[in-house]
C-alpha positions as CSV (number, residue, x, y, z in Angstrom):
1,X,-347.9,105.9,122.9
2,X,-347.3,109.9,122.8
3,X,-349.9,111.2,120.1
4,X,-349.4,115.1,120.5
5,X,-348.5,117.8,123.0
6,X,-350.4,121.5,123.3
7,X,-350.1,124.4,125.6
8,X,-352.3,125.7,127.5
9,X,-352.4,129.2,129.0
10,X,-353.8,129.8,132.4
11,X,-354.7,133.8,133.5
12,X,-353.2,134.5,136.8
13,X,-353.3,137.8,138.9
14,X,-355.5,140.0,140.8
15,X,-356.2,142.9,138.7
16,X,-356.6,143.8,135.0
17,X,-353.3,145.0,135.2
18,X,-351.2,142.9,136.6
19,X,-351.6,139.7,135.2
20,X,-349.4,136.8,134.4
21,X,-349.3,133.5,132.3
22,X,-349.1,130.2,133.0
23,X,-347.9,127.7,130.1
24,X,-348.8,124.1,130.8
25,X,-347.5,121.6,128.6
26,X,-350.1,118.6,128.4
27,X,-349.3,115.2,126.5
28,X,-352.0,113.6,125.0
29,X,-351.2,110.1,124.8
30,X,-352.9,106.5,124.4
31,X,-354.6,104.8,127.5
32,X,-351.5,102.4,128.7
33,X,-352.6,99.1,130.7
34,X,-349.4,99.1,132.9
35,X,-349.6,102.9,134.2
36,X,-353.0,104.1,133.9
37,X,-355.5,101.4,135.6
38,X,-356.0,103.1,139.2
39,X,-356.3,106.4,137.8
40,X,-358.9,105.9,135.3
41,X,-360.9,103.8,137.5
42,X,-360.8,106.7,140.2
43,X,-361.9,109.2,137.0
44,X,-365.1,106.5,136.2
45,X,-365.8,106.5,140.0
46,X,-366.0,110.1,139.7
47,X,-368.1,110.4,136.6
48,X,-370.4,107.9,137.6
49,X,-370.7,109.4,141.2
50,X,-372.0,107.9,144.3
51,X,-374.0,105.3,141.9
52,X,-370.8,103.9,140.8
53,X,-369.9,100.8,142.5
54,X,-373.2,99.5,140.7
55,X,-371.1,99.1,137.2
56,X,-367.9,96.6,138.1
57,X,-365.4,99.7,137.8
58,X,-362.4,97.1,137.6
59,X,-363.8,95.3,134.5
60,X,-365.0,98.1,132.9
61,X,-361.0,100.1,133.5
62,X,-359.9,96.8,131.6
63,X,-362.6,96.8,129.2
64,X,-361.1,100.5,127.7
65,X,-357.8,99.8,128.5
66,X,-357.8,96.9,126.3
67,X,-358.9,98.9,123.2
68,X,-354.8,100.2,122.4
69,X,-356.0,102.0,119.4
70,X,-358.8,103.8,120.7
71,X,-358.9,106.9,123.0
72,X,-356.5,109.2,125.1
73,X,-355.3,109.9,128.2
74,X,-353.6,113.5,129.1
75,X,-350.7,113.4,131.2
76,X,-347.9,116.0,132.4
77,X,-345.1,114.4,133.7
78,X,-344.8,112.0,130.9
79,X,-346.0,108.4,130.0
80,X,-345.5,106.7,133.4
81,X,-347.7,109.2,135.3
82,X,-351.2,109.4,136.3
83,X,-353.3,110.7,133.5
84,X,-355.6,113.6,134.5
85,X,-358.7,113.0,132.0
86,X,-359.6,110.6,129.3
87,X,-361.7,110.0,126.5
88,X,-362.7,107.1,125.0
89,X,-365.8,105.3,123.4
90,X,-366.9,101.3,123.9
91,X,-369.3,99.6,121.4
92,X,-372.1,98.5,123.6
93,X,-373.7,96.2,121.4
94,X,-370.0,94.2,120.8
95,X,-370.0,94.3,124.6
96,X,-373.3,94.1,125.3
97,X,-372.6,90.8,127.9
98,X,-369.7,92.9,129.6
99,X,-370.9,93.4,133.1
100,X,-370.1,96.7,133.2
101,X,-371.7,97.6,129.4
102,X,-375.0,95.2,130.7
103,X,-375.2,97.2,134.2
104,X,-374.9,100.5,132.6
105,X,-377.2,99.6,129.8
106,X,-379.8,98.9,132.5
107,X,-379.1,101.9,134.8
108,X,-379.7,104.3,131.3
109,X,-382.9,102.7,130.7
110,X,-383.9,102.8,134.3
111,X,-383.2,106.5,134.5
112,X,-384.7,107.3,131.3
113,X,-388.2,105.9,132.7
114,X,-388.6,109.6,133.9
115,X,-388.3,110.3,129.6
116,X,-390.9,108.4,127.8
117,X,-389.4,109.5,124.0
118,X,-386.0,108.6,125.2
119,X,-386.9,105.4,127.0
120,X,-388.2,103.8,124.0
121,X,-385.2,105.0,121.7
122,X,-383.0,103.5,124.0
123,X,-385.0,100.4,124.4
124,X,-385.0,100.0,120.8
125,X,-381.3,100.2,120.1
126,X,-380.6,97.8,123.0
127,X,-383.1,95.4,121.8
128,X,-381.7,95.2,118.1
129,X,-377.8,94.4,116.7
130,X,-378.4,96.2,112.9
131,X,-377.4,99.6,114.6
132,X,-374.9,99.8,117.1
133,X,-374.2,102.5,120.0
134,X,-370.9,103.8,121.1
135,X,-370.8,104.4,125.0
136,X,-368.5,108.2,125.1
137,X,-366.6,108.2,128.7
138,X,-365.3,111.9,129.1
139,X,-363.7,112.4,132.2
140,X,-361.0,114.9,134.1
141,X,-359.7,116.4,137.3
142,X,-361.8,119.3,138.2
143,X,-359.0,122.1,137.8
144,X,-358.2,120.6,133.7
145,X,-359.2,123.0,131.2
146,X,-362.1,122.8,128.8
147,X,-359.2,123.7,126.2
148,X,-357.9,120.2,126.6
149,X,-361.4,119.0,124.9
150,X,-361.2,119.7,121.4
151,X,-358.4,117.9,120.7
152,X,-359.6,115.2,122.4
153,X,-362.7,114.8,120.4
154,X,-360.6,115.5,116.9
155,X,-357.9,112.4,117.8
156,X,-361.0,109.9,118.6
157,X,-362.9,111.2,115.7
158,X,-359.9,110.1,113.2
159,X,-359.2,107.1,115.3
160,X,-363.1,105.6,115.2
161,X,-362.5,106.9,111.2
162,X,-359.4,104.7,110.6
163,X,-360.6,102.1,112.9
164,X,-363.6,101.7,110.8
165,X,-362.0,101.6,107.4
166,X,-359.7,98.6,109.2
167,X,-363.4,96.8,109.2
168,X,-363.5,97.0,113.1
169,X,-366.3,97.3,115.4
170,X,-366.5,101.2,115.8
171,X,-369.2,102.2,113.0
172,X,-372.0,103.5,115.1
173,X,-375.7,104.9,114.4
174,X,-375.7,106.7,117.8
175,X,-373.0,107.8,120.7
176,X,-374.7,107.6,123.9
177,X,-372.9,110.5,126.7
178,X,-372.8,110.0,130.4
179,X,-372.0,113.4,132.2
180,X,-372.1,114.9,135.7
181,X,-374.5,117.4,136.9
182,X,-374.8,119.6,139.8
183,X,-377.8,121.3,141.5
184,X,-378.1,124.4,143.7
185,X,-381.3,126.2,145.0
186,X,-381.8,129.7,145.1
187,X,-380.3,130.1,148.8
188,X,-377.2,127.5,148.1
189,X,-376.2,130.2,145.1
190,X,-376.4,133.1,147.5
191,X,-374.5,131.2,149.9
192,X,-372.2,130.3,147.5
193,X,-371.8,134.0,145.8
194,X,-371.2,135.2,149.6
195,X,-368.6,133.3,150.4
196,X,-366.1,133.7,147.3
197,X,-363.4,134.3,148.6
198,X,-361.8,138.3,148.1
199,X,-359.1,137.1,146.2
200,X,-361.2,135.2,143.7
201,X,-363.8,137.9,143.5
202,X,-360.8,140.5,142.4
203,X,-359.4,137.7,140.1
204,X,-362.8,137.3,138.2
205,X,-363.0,141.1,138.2
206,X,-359.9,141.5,136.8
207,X,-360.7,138.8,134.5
208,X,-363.8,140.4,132.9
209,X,-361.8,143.4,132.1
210,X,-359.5,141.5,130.1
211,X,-361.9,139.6,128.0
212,X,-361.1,139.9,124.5
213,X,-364.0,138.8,122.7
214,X,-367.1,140.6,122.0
215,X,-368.7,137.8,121.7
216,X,-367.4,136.5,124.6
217,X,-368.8,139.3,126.7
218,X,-371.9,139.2,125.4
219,X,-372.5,135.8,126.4
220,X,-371.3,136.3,129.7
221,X,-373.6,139.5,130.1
222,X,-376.4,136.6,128.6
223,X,-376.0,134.1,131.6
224,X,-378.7,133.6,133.9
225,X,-379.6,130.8,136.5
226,X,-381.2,127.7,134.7
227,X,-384.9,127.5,135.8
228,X,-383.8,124.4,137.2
229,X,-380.7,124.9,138.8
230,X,-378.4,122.4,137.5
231,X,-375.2,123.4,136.0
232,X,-372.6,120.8,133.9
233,X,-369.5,120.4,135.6
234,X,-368.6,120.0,131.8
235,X,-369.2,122.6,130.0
236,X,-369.0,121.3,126.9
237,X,-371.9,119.5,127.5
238,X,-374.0,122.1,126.2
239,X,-372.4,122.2,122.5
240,X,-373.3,118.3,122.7
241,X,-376.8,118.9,123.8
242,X,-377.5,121.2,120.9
243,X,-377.0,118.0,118.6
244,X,-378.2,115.6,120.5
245,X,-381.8,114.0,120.3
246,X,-382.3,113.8,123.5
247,X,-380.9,114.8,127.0
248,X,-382.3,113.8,131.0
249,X,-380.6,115.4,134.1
250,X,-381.3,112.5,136.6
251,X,-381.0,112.4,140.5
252,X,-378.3,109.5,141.4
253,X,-380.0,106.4,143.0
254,X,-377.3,106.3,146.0
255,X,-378.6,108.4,148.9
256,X,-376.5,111.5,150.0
257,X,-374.1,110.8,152.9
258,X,-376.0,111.4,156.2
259,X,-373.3,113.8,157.2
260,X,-373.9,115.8,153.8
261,X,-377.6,115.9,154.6
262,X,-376.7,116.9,157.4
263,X,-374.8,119.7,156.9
264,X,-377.6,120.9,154.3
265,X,-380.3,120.9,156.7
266,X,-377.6,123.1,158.8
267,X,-377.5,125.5,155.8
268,X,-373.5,124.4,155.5
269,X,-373.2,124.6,151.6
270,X,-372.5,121.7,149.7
271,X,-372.7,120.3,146.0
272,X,-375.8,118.4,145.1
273,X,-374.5,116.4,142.3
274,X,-376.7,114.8,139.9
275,X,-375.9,112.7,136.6
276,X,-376.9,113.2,132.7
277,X,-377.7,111.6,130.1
278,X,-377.6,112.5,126.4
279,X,-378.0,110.6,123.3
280,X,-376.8,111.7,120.2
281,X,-377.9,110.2,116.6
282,X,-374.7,110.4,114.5
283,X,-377.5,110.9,111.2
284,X,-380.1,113.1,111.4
285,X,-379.3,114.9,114.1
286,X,-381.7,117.2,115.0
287,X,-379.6,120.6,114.7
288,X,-377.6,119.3,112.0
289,X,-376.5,120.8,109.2
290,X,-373.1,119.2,108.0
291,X,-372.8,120.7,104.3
292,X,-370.5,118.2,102.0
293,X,-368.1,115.9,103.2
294,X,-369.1,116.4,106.8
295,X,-370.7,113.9,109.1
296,X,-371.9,114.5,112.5
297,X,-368.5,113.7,114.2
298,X,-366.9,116.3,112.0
299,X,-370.0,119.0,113.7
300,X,-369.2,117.8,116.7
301,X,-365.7,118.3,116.7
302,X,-365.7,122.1,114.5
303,X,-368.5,123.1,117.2
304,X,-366.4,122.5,120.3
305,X,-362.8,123.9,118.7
306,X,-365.2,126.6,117.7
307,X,-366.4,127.4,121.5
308,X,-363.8,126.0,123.5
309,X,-360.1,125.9,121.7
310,X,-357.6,127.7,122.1
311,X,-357.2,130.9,120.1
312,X,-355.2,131.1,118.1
């Protein structure tokens, strides 16, 4: 079911000056069980990385394809294409003898051993059915937009909202994120910086001279290399882990691909992806100030529109 359409402007062009537009039309549309099954199972392979075929992929595609009233799916080429991202929240504790929710429920914990505080959280709220935890899956192709996220997050807030006030299973104490990580050392950066290509090196160049927003610059002028290396593939991650109560960057439990360790010991660059977690109390959130009428989701959602949507 079609829920909206946006546009989404793309900066193309070598120089400051000679610039051009690209208008993409993207459909935001319910997850639909005869269409979308292969495409969101390759987009949980992908989030989950190379620990994935640990969490029964196929029964946990079915599992959020056979919620029809909760999350989205963006497409361009109308309903019977392949969406390119999703979002979508599962009630753990409801599911909590799913394979895939009981298998990922014991891979969090298992990673979160390295997290004391966040071990024991976690260990509670499994371990209890008063207080329930919503399981966010955020996904995309690598080349969508982080414009496409706001209004993601606004149509699942006010779907969880009027799913709740229909007396169904979505009223949660905490929403518990899976995201994807990558890692790069000092050399791999270099590497990396070396090897832009000319073309992209003019584009960003060109890009930075365009920038319309002080504040904008200013935070671009601000950006230095994490002390530990690991950057989000989302980057909306970060408004999330200013809310949340806790956060762990974990190492996957899959071993690299000999021919990718390979090519590492050979200095060949390649991505050292990495997974995170981040757990998000939707009460008493630890950077929360809502004012009246607001709850956490509404924070959640004003704070990414606020940093990520498109002007307007």
């Amino acid at each position: 079911m079609a829920k909206r359409a946006a546009q989404v402007s793309d900066d193309e062009g070598d120089s400051g000056s000679d610039v051009s537009l690209i208008d993409v039309s993207f459909d935001f549309l319910s997850p639909n069980p005869d269409v979308d099954y292969q495409a969101i199972k390759r987009l949980l392979g992908q989030l989950l990385g190379r620990d994935s075929e640990g969490f029964n992929l196929h029964e946990l595609t079915e599992l959020i394809l056979s919620q029809p009233n909760i999350g989205s799916t963006i497409k361009t080429d109308g309903e019977e294409s392949d969406p390119y991202a999703l979002l979508t929240v599962l009630n753990m504790h409801i599911h909590h003898e799913h394979p895939s929710i009981k298998a990922l429920a014991r891979y969090c914990l298992s990673k979160a051993s390295d997290s004391p505080a966040l071990h024991s959280t976690l260990q509670s709220l499994f371990s209890q059915s008063e207080k329930h935890v919503g399981l966010v899956i955020c996904e995309r192709l690598i080349n969508m937009p982080v414009q496409v996220i706001p209004p993601l997050y606004n149509m699942l807030k006010d779907e969880v909202r009027n799913a709740v006030a229909q007396n169904l299973p979505y009223q949660f104490s905490h929403l518990l994120f899976i995201s994807r990580t990558y890692h790069l050392s000092l050399d791999e950066e270099s590497q990396l910086e070396n090897t832009l290509p000319a073309s992209e090196a003019r584009k960003k160049k060109g890009a930075s001279k365009k920038r319309k927003s002080a504040a904008h610059d200013e935070a671009n002028a601000q950006h230095v290399r994490p002390d530990d290396g690991i950057y989000s593939f989302h980057p909306e991650d970060a408004a999330i882990i200013e809310l949340a109560s806790h956060t762990l960057n974990y190492t996957y439990t899959a071993p690299l691909p000999e021919t990718h360790q390979e090519g590492r010991d050979k200095n060949a660059f390649g991505l050292d992806t990495r997974g995170r977690i981040m757990l998000l109390p939707l009460t008493d959130s630890p950077a929360m100030d809502t004012g009246e009428g607001k709850d956490t989701w509404d924070v959640l959602a004003e704070k990414l529109a606020r940093e990520y949507g498109v002007p307007q």
